[in-house]
C-alpha positions, -999 to 999 in steps of 0.1 A, spaced: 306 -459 207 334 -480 209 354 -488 243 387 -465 231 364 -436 219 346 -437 257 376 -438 275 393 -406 255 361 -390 265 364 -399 299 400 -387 300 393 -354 288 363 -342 311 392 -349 338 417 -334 323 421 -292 329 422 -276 298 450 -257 297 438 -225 273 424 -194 292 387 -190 285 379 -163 262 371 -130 290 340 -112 285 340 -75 270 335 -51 297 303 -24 293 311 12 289 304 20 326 326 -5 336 353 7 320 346 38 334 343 24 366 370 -4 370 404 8 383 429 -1 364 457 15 379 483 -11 392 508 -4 414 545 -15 402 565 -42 412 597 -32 433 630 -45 413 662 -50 421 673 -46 461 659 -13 484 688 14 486 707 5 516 707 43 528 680 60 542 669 90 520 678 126 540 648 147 544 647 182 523 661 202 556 692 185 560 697 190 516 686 221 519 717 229 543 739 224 517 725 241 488 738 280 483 714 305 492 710 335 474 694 374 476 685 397 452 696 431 462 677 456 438 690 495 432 672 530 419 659 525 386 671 563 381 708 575 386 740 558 382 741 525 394 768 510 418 800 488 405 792 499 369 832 489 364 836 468 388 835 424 374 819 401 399 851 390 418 859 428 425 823 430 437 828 399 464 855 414 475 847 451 486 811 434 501 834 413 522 854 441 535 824 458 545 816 428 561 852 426 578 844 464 590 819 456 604 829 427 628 798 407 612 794 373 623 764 345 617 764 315 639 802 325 650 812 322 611 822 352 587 797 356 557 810 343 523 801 359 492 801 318 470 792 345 433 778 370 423 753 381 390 749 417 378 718 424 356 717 453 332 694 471 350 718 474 379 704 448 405 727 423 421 721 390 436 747 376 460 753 340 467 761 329 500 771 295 521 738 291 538 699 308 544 712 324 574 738 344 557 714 351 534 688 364 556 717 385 574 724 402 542 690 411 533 676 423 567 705 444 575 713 460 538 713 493 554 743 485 574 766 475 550 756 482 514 768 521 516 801 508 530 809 487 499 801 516 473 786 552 483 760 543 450 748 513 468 723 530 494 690 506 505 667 510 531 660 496 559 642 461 562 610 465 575 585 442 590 548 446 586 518 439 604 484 440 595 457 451 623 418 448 619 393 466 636 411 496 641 391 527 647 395 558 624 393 578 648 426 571 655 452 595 640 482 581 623 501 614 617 495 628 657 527 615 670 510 617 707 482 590 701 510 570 682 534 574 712 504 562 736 497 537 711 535 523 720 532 525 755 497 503 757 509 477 737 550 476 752 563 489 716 597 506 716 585 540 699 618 534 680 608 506 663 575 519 652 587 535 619 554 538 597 518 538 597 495 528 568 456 524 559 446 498 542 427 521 520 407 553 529 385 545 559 388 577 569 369 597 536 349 569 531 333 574 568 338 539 581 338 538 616 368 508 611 394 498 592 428 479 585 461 494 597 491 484 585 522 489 608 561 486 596 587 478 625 621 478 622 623 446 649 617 414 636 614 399 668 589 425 680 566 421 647 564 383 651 552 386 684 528 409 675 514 380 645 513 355 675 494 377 696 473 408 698 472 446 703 451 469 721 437 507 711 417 523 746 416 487 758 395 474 723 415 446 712 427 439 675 433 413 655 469 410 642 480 390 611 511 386 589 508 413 556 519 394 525 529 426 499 518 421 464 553 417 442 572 445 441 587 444 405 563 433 375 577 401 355 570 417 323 584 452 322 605 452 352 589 485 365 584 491 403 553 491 415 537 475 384 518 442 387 505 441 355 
């Protein structure tokens, strides 16, 4: 070997090469295994505003009701166009001195579907919720055809003894006065089921109040029959309106 040949050899052990070695193939459980997920890079410069959270968007979006009629009968504002609509539910409204949070309701749209329901458009969710729980006040006022019930709050109680009769207005009356119920607000009781037939000594009653307030305090707490207490919980109501044929009362 000559000098120049030993000193090129010398040259390149020192020198890094400067191609990437070849990697080796990775084993099926490996690949299996390994995470190859990689978070991305952040471009460009952050936003200089902070991002609102969904409560303060949610302020500012139009919150809307469905208002639903009898399926039978004719239906209210058959002739009536949407604006024509907005305006005799407003007048109600003005008739009634109705106020939310020291502001008047407004009535943003409204949609009329063939089968005579109506949903209402308003400025906020507490508008909203005014027109829905109080639909017996003010529905009647802007057409005679436009009659709804009354909003009802229920309450599911466990452990409720059949013994106890639902339709004897005195044990319901003593019922009130145990737990602090206004007998007023008290406007239905409901089995969950047929306890009674079925000779179970227990069983689930479902109560509907007219009082909002009232029923949530009921959730948060509890209620006593002959000093036995009972479990209270929210009742979530199956849908009341299938999504397939429309009919009430169908889930199918």
């Amino acid at each position: 070997m000559t000098e120049v040949q030993r000193l090129k050899k010398i040259i390149e052990n020192h020198i890094p090469s400067t191609t990437n070695p070849t990697p080796k193939p990775l084993t099926f459980a490996e690949k299996l295994t390994q995470n190859t997920r990689t978070q991305p890079t952040p471009t460009g410069t952050p936003h200089p505003l902070p991002v609102p959270p969904n409560r303060a968007i949610n302020m500012f979006k139009q919150e809307n009701i469905l208002m639903r009629t009898k399926q039978e009968g004719e239906k209210p504002f058959q002739k009536d166009n949407a604006e024509r609509i907005a305006c005799k539910v407003i007048k109600a409204f003005k008739s009634l001195n109705v106020r939310v949070n020291g502001e008047e309701i407004e009535i943003k749209s409204v949609t009329r579907y063939e089968l005579g329901n109506i949903r209402f458009y308003t400025k906020d969710r507490a508008q909203a919720r005014w027109l829905l729980e109080n639909r017996h006040r003010w529905t009647h006022l802007a057409d005679p055809l436009f009659i709804t019930s009354q909003a009802l709050f229920p309450v599911l109680i466990h452990s409720v003894p059949t013994q106890f009769d639902i339709a004897d207005k005195s044990l319901v009356k003593e019922f009130c006065q145990e737990n602090d119920i206004p007998i007023e607000s008290l406007k239905k009781l409901k089995w969950v089921g047929d306890p009674c037939s079925e000779e179970k000594a227990h069983g689930s009653l479902i109560a509907y109040l007219s009082d909002k307030e009232i029923a949530n305090d009921i959730i948060r707490g509890h209620l006593a029959y002959k000093r036995s207490h009972l479990q209270t919980v929210s009742f979530q109501p199956g849908p009341i309106q299938c999504f397939n044929c429309l009919k009430i009362g169908d889930i199918a």
